[in-house]
C-alpha positions as CSV (number, residue, x, y, z in Angstrom):
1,X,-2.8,24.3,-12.1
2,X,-1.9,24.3,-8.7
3,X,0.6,21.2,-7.0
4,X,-0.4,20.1,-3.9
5,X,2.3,17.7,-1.7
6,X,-0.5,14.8,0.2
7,X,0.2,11.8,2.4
8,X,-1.4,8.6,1.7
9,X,-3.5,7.6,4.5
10,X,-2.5,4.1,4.3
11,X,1.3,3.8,4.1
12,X,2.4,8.0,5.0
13,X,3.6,7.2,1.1
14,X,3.8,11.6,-0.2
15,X,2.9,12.4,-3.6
16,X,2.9,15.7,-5.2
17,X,-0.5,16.0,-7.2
18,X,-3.4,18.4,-8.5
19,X,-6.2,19.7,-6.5
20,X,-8.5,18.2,-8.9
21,X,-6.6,14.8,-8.2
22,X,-6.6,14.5,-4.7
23,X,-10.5,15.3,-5.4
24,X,-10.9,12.2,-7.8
25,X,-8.7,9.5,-5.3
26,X,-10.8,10.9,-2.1
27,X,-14.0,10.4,-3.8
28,X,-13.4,6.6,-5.1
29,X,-12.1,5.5,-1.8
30,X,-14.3,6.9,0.8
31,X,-12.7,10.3,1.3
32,X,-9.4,9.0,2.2
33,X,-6.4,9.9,0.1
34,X,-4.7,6.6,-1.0
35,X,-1.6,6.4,-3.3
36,X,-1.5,4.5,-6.3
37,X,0.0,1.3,-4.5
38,X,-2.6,1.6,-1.9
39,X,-5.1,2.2,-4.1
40,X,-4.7,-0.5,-6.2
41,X,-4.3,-3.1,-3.3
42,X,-8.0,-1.8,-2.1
43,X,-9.1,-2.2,-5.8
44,X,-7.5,-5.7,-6.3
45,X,-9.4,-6.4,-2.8
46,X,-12.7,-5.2,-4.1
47,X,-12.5,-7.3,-7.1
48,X,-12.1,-10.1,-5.7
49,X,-15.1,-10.2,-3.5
50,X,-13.1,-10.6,-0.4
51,X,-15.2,-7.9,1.7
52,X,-19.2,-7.9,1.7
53,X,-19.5,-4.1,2.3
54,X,-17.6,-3.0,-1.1
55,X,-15.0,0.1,-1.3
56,X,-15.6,1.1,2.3
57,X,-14.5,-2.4,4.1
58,X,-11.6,-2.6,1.5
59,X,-10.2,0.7,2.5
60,X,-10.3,-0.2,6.0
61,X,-8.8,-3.2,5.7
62,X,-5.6,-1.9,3.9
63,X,-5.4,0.8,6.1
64,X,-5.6,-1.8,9.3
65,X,-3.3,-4.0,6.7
66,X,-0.5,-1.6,6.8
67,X,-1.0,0.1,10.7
68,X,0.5,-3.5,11.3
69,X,4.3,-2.1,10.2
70,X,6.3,0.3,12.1
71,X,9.1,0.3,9.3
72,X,9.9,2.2,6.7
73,X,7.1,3.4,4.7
74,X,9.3,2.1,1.7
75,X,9.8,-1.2,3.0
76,X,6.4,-1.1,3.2
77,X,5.4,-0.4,-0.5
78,X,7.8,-2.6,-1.3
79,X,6.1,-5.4,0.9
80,X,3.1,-4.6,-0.6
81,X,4.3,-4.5,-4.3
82,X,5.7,-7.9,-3.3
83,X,2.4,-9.3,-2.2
84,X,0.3,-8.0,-4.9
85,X,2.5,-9.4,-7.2
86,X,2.2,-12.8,-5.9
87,X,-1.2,-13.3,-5.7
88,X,-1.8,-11.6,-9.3
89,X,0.9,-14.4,-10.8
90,X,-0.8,-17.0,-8.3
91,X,2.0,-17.9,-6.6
92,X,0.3,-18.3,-3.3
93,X,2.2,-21.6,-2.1
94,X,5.6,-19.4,-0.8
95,X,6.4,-20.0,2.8
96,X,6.2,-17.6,5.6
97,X,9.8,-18.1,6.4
98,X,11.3,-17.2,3.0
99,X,8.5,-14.1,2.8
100,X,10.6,-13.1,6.0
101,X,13.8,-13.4,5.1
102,X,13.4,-11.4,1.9
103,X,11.4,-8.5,4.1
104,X,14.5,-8.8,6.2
105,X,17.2,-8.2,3.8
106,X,15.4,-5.6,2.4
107,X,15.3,-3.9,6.2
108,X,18.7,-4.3,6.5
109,X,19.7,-2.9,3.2
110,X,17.6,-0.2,3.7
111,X,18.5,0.9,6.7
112,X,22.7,0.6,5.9
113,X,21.7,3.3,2.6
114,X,19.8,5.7,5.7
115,X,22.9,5.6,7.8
116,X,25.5,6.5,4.9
């Protein structure tokens, strides 16, 4: 069983995984490689009913969703994992300002551990 290092196509996110895996993800979400974050954001999408075209709008979406950050990809799997978490607990009433601030922080931290 041959290891194969692939980017997500969504958030540059690398995973090391099978052939016959990267086969599987590329099939359910229109050919493009998406890593489990990712690929659970599109799902959470489709369920929902928030696009009218299925699996091929939510994957384009995301993809659009995160081409929007030019940070770290962790801060942006982070963002993500934030977000998904919110709207899963229903906690949709947080302001924009503290969402900011945390994203911030995080930044900051994250980019003090990169310079060390």
């Amino acid at each position: 069983m041959e290891i194969e290092s692939v980017q997500c196509e969504c958030c540059e996110l690398k995973e090391d995984c099978t052939q016959e895996y990267i086969s599987e993800v590329k099939a359910k979400f229109d050919g493009k490689w998406l890593c489990g974050l990712c690929s659970e954001a599109v799902r959470d999408e489709v369920s929902r009913g928030k696009t009218q075209s299925g699996m091929e709008e939510a994957v384009r979406a995301h993809m659009s969703f995160c081409g929007k950050f030019n940070s770290n990809p962790a801060v942006r799997v982070a963002d993500g994992m934030r977000q998904m978490l919110r709207r899963r607990s229903g906690d949709l009433s947080s302001s924009k300002s503290s969402s900011k601030k945390y994203s911030r922080s995080a930044t900051t931290k994250l980019y003090q551990l990169n310079k060390k």
